[in-house]
Each structure stands twice: as structure tokens, then as C-alpha cells.
C-alpha positions in Angstrom: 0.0 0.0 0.0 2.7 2.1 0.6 3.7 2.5 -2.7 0.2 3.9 -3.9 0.5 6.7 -1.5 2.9 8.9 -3.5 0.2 8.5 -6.8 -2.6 9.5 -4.8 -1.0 12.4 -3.4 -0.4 13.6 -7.4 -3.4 12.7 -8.3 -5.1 14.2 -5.6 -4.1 17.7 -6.1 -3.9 17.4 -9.9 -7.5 17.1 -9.5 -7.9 19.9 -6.8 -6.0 21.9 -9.3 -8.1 21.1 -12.6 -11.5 21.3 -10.5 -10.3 24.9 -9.6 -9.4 25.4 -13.1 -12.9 24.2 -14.6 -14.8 26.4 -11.8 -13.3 29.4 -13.1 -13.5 28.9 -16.4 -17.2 27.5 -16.0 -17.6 30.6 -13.9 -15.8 32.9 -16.9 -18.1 31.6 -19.8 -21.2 32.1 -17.6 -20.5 35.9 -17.2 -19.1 36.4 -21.0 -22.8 34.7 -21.7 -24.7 36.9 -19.4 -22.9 40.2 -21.0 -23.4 39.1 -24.4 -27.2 38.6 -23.9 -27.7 41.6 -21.8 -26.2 43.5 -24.9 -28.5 41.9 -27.2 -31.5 42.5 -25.5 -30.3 46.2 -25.4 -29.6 46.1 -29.4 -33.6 44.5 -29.6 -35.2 47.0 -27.4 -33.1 49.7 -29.8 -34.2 47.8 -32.8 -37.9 48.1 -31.2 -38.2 51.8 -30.3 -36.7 52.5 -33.8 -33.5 53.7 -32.2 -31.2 51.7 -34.4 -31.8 49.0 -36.9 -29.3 46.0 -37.5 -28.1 43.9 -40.4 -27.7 40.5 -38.8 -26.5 39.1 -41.8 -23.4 41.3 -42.2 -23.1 40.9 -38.6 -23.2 37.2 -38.9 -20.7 36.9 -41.4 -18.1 39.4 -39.5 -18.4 36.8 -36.5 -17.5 33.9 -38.8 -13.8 34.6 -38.2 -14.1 34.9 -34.4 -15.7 31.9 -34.1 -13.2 30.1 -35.7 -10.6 31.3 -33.7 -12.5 30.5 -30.6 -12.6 27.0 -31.6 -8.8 26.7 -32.7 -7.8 28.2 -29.3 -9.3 25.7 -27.3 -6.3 22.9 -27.8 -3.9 26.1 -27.1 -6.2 26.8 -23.8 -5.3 22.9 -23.0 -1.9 23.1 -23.3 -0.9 26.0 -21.7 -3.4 24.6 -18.2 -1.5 20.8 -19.0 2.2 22.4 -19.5 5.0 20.9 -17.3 2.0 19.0 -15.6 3.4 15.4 -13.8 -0.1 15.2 -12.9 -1.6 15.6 -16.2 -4.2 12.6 -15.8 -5.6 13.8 -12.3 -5.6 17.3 -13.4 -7.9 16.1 -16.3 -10.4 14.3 -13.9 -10.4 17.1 -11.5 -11.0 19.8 -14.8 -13.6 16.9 -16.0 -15.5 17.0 -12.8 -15.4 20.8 -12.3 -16.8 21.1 -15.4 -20.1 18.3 -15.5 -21.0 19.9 -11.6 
């Protein structure tokens, strides 16, 4: 049993450390999500009272780049939480776990 002990500890606070992690981030994209709709029920009620009018199509199309980059980032967003990690695998649970609860 004694052998198991110095594994546990790692992956013990690999996972403290990735549930932290996923927490914030969860935390993060919660807020960016709440701005983001509070600024587009603000554009509507513009749109409504005749205040502004938008082109959701040109808007649409200028967010096609963004949203690429978003999803290339992601694996960079990976690597740089995972770098010089010995406790890569508990760190993923813990991140894992943060993130489903």
C-alpha cells in the first residue's frame, strides 16, 4: 500500500487543481454569456423603439472569423493549463469533474 500513496497524493491535487481550473473557467463563460445577452436584449429594445436597426446578416458573417478562432484556441487553452504537468491525468479528472458539476 505504501507505494500507492505517492500516486494519490499527485493525483489528488492534480485534480484539486483542474477542478479549480474548470470552476473558473465555467464561472468565466457564464459571465461572457450573461454580457453578451444583456447587450443583445439592449440592441432589440433599440431595434424596437426604432433607435437603431441591425443587419444580422453582415453581422453574422463578420463573427464567422471569431468563431473560428474560438474554436482553434481551445487545444492552445489545453496546453498551456497541462504544461509541465506530472499530474496531467488527475488534473484532467479534477478539470472533467469541475466542469459536469
Amino acid at each position: 500500500m505504501q507505494f500507492l500513496l505517492p500516486f494519490v497524493g499527485v493525483l489528488g491535487l492534480g485534480g484539486v487543481l483542474g477542478y479549480g481550473a474548470a470552476t473558473f473557467l465555467k464561472t468565466v463563460t457564464k459571465l461572457v454569456g450573461c454580457i453578451i445577452g444583456i447587450v443583445f436584449i439592449l440592441m432589440q429594445l433599440l431595434a424596437y423603439y426604432g433607435f437603431a436597426e441591425w443587419h444580422w446578416d453582415v453581422l453574422g458573417h463578420a463573427a464567422g472569423p471569431a468563431s473560428a478562432a474560438a474554436k482553434s484556441g481551445l487545444p492552445v487553452l489545453w496546453k498551456i493549463l497541462t504544461y509541465n504537468l506530472p499530474f496531467t491525468g488527475g488534473f484532467g479528472a479534477g478539470f472533467w469533474y469541475g466542469w459536469k458539476h
